[in-house]
C-alpha positions as a Markdown table, in Angstrom:
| # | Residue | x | y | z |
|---|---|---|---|---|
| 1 | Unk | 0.0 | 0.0 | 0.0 |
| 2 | Unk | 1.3 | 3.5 | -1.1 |
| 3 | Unk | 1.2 | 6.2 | 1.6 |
| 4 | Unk | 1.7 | 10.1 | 1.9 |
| 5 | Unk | 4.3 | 11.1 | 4.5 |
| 6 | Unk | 4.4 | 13.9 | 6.6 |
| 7 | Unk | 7.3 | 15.6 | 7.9 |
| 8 | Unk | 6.8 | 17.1 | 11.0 |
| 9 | Unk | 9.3 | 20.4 | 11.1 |
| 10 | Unk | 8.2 | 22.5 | 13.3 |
| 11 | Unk | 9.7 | 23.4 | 16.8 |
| 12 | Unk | 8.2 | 21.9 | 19.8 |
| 13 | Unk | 6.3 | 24.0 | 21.7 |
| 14 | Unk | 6.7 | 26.6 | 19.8 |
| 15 | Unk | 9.9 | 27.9 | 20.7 |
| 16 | Unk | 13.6 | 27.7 | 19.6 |
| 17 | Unk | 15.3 | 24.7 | 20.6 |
| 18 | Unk | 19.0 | 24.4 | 22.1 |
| 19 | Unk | 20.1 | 23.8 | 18.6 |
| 20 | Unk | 18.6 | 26.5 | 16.8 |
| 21 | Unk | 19.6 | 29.2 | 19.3 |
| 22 | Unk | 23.3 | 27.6 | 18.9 |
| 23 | Unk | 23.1 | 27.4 | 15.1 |
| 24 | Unk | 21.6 | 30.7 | 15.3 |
| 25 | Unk | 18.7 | 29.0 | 12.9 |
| 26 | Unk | 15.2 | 30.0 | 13.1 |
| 27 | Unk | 14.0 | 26.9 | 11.8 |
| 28 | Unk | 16.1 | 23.2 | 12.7 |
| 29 | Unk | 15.1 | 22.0 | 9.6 |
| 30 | Unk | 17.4 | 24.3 | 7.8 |
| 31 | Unk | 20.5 | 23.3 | 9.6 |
| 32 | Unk | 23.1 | 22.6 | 7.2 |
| 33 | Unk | 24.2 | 19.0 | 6.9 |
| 34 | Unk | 27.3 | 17.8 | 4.7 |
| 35 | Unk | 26.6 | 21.1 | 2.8 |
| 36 | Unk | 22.9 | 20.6 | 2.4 |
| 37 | Unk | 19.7 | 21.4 | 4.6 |
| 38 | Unk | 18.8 | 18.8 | 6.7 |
| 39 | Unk | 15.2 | 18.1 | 5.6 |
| 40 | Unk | 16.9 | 17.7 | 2.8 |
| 41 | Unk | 18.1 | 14.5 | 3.5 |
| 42 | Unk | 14.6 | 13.7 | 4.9 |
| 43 | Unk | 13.0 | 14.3 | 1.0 |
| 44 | Unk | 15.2 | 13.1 | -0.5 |
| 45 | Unk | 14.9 | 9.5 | 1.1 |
| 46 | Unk | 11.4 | 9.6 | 1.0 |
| 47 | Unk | 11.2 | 10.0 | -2.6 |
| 48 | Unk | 13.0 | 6.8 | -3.3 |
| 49 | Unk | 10.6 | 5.4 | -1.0 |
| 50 | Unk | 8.3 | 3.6 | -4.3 |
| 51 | Unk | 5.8 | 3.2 | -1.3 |
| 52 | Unk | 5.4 | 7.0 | -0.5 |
| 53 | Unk | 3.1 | 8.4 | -2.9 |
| 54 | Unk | 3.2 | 12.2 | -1.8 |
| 55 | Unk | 5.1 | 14.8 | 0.7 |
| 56 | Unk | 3.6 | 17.3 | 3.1 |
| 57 | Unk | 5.5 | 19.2 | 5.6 |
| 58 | Unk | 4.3 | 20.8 | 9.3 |
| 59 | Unk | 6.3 | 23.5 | 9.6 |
| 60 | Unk | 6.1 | 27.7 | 9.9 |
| 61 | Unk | 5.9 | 28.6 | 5.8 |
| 62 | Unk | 8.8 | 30.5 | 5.9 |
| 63 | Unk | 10.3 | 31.6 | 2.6 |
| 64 | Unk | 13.4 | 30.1 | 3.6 |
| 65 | Unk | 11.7 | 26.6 | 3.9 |
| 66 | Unk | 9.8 | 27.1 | 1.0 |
| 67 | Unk | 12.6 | 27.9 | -1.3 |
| 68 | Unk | 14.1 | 24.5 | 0.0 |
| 69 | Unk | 11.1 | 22.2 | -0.6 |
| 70 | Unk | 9.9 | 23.5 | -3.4 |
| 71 | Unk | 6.6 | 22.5 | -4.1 |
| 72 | Unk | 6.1 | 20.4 | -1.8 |
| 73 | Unk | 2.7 | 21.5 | 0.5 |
| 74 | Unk | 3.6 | 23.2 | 3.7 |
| 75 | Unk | 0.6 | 23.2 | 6.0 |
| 76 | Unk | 0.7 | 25.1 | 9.9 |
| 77 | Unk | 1.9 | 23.4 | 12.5 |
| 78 | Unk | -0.4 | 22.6 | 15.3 |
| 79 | Unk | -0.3 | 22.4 | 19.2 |
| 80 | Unk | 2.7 | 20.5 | 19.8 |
| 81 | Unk | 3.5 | 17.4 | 17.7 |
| 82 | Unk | 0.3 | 15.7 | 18.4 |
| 83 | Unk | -1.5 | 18.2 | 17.3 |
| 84 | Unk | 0.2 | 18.9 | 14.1 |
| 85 | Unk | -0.5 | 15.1 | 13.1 |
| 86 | Unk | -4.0 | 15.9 | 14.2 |
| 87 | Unk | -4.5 | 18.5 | 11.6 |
| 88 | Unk | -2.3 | 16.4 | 9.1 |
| 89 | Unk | -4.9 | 14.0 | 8.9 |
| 90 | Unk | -7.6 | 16.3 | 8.8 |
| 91 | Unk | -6.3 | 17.5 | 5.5 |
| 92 | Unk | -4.9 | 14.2 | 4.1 |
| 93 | Unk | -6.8 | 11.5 | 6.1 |
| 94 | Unk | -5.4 | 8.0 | 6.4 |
| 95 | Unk | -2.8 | 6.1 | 5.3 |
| 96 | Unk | -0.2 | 9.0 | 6.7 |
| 97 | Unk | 3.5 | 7.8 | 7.8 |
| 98 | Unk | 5.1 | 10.3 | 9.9 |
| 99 | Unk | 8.6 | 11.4 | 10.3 |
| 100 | Unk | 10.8 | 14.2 | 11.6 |
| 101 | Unk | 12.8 | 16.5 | 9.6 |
| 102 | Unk | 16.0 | 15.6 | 11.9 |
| 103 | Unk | 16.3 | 12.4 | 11.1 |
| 104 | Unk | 18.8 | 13.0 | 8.6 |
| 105 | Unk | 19.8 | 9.4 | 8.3 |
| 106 | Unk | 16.2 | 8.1 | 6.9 |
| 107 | Unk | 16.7 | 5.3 | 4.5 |
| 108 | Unk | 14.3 | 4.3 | 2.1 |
| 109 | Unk | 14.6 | 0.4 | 3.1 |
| 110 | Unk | 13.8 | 1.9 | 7.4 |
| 111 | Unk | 10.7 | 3.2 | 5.9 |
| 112 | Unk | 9.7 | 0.7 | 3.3 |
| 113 | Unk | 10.7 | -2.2 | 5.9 |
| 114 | Unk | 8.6 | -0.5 | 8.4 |
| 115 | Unk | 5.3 | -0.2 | 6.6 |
| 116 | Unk | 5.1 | -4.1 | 4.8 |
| 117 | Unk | 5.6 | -4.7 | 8.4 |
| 118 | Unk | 2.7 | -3.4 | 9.8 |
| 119 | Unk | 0.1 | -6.4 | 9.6 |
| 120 | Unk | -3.4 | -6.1 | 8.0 |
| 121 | Unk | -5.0 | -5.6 | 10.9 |
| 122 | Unk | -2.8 | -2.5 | 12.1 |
| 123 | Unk | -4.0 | 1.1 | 12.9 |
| 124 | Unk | -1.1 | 2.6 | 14.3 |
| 125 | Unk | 2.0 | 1.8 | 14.2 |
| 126 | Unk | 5.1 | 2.7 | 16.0 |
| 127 | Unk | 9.0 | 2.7 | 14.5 |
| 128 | Unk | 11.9 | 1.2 | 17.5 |
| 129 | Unk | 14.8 | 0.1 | 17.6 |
| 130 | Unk | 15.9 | -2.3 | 20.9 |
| 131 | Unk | 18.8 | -0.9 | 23.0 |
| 132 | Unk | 20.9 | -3.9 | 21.9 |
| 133 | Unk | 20.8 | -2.7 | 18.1 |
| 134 | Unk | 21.9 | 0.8 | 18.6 |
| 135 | Unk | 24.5 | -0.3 | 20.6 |
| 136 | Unk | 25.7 | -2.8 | 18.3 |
| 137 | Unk | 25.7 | 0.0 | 15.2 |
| 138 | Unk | 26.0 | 3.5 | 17.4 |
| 139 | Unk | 28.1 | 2.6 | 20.4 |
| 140 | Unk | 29.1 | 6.1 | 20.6 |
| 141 | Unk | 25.7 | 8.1 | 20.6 |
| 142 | Unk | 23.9 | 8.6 | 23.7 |
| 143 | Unk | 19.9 | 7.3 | 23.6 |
| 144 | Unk | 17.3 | 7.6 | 26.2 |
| 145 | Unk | 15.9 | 4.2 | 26.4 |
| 146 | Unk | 12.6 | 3.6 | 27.0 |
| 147 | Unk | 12.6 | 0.2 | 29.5 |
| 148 | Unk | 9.7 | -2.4 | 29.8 |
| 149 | Unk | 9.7 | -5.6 | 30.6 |
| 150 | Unk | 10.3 | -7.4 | 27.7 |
| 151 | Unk | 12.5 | -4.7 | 25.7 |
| 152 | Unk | 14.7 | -1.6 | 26.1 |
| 153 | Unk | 14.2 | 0.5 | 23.1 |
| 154 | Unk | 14.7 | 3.8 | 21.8 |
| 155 | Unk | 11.8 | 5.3 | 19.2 |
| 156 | Unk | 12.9 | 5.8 | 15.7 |
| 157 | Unk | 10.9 | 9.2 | 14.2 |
| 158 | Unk | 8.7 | 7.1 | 12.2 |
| 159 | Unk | 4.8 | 6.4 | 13.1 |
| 160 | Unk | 2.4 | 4.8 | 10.4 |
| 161 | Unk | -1.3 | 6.0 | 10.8 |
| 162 | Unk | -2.7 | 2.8 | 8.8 |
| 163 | Unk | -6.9 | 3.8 | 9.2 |
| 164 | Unk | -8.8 | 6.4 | 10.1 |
| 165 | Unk | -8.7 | 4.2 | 14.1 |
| 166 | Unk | -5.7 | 6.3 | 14.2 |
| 167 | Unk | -7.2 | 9.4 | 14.9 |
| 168 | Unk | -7.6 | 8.0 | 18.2 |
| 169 | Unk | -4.5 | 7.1 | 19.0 |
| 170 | Unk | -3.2 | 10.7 | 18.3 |
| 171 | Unk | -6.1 | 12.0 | 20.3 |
| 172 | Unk | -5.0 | 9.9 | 23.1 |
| 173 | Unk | -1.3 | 11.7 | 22.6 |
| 174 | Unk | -2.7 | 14.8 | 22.5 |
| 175 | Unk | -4.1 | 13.8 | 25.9 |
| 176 | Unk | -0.9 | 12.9 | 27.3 |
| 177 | Unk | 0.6 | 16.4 | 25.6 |
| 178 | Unk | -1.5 | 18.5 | 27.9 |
| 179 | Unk | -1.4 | 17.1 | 30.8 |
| 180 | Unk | 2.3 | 16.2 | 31.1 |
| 181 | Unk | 2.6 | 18.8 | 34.1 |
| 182 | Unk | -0.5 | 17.6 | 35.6 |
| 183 | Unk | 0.3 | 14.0 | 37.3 |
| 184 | Unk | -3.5 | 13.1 | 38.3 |
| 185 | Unk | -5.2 | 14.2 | 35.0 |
| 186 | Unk | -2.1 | 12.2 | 33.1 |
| 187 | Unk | -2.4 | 9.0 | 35.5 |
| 188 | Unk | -6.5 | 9.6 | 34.6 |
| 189 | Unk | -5.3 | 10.1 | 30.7 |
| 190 | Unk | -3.2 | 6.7 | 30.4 |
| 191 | Unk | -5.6 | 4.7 | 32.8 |
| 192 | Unk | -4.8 | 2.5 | 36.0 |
| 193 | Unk | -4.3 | -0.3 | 34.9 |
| 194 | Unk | -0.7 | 0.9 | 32.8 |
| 195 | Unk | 0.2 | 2.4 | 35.9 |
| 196 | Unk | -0.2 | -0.5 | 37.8 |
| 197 | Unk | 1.4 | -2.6 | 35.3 |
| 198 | Unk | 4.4 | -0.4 | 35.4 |
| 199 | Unk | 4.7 | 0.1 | 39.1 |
| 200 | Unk | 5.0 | -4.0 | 39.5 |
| 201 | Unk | 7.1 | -3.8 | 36.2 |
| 202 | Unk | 4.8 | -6.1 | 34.0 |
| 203 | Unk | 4.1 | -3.6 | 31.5 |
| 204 | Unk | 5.6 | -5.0 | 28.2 |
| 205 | Unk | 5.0 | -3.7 | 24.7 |
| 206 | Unk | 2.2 | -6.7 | 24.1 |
| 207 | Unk | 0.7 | -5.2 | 27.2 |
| 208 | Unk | 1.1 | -1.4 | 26.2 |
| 209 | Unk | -0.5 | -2.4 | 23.1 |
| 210 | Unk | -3.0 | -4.1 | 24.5 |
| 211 | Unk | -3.8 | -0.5 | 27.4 |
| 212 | Unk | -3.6 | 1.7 | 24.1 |
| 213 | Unk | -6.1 | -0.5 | 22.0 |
| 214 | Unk | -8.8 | -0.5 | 25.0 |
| 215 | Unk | -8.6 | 3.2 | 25.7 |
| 216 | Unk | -8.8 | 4.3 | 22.0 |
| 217 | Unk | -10.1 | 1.2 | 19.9 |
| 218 | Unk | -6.7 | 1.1 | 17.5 |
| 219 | Unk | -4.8 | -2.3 | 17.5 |
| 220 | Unk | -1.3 | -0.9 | 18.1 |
| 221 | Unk | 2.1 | -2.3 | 16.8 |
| 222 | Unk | 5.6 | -1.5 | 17.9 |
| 223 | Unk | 7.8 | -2.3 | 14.7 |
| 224 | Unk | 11.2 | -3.1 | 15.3 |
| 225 | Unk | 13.8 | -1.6 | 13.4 |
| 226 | Unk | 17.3 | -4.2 | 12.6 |
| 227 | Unk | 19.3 | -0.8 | 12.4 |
| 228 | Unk | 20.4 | 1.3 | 16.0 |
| 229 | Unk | 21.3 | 4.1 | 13.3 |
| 230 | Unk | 17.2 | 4.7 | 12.7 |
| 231 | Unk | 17.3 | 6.0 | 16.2 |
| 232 | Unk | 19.1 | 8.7 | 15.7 |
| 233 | Unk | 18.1 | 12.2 | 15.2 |
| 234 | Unk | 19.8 | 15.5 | 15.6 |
| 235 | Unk | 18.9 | 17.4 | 18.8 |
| 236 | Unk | 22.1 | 18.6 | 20.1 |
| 237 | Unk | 25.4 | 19.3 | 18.7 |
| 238 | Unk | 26.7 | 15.9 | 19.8 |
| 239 | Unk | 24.1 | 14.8 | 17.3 |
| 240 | Unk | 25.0 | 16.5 | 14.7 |
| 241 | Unk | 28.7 | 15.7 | 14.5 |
| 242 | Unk | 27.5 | 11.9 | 14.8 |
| 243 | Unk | 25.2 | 12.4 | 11.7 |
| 244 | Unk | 28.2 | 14.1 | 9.7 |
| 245 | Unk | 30.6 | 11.4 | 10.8 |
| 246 | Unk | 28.2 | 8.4 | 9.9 |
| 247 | Unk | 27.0 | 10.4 | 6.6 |
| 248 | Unk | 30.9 | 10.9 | 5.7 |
| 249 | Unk | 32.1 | 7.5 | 5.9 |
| 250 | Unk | 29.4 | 5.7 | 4.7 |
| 251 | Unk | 28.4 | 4.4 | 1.3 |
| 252 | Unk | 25.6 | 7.1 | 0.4 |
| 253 | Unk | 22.3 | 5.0 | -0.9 |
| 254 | Unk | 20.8 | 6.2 | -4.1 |
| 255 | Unk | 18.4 | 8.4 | -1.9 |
| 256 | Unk | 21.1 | 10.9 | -1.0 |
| 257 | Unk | 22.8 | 10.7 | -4.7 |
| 258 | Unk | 19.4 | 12.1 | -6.2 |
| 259 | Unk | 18.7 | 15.3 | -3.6 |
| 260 | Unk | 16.2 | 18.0 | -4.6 |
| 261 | Unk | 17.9 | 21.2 | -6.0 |
């Protein structure tokens, strides 16, 4: 199944990030990688994606960014990232993968792997990559590891909204978005039952799955990706000498031999 994919570019919360006000960028998605902007790389590997139909991109519709994307559509962002996947799937509806324009290392095979992936049955699903893979291919980049029972992982920047059930699930994050401050209303938000799996330290990803599907409806997937590289993304300048090193000593795929002028 063909897909459009959204880019997600816009800064969370609204504000600069530590890496803009250091670049002295006032969009991240414009920071220059191996000579070239970093959403860039993100296009560019998308489009050699044969299962990716179409491009939009949530982000401010700066000139700047326009100039780089060319005619690719730019649609507002909305409240945080939830919420600009909300009004993403207003617009394009369902099926929608979702990415991050700094996740300059995006392959095509990440993304295409991903989707056949996702079973038949699949609403949502949700890109990782286990704490023993990025290791093993990223020894030297520093993750924060998500730890359940069954798996340590790190999230990858890629999300698949499969059906329209998926509007639910990003409701549900929208949920979690506001109330992150607000302990009681977020323990209300994710339910008891996850809480109490995670206080006796039962709460696996079958089990999370399981929480998310009877709160929104959606039959949840966590997707595993065979590459620790699809766990990184650029948020800090550590990152971004990483990306430049792995970018520079690497075989470039097709993807990054084709970029958009």
């Amino acid at each position: 199944m063909s897909a459009r994919a959204l880019i997600l570019a816009g800064s969370r919360g609204g504000g600069r990030d530590a890496l803009e006000s250091a670049m002295q960028l006032d969009q991240k998605a414009l920071l220059p990688i191996m000579g070239r902007p970093m959403i860039d790389w993100v296009i560019a590997a998308l489009r050699a994606t044969p299962e990716i139909s179409a491009l939009a991109i949530s982000a401010t519709p700066t000139e700047a960014l326009r100039a780089c994307v060319g005619d690719i559509p730019v649609i507002e962002t909305g409240h945080g990232p939830s919420g600009s996947v909300a009004r993403a799937l207003e617009i394009y509806d369902t099926p929608l993968l979702i990415t991050t324009a700094d996740h300059p290392l995006l392959r095509p095979e990440w993304v295409r792997d991903f989707m056949a992936q996702a079973s038949s049955n699949c609403d949502f699903a949700i890109a990782i990559a286990t704490r023993a893979a990025i290791l093993r291919d990223v020894p030297n980049t520093k993750r924060t590891f998500i730890r359940l029972a069954d798996v340590q992982f790190s999230g990858c920047n890629m999300f698949y909204a499969a059906t329209p059930k998926a509007k639910a699930v990003i409701q549900f994050w929208q949920n979690i978005e506001r109330n992150r401050k607000k302990p009681w209303r977020l323990a209300l938000g994710i339910g008891w039952p996850v809480i109490w799996d995670i206080l006796r330290r039962r709460l696996t990803t079958e089990r999370l799955a399981a929480h998310i599907h009877r709160l929104t409806g959606a039959v949840i997937e966590f997707i595993s990706i065979d590459d620790g590289r699809a766990a990184v993304d650029v948020d800090k300048p550590s990152d971004l000498a990483l990306v430049e090193q792995i970018l520079a000593n690497a075989p470039h795929p097709v993807a990054y031999d084709a970029m958009t002028d």
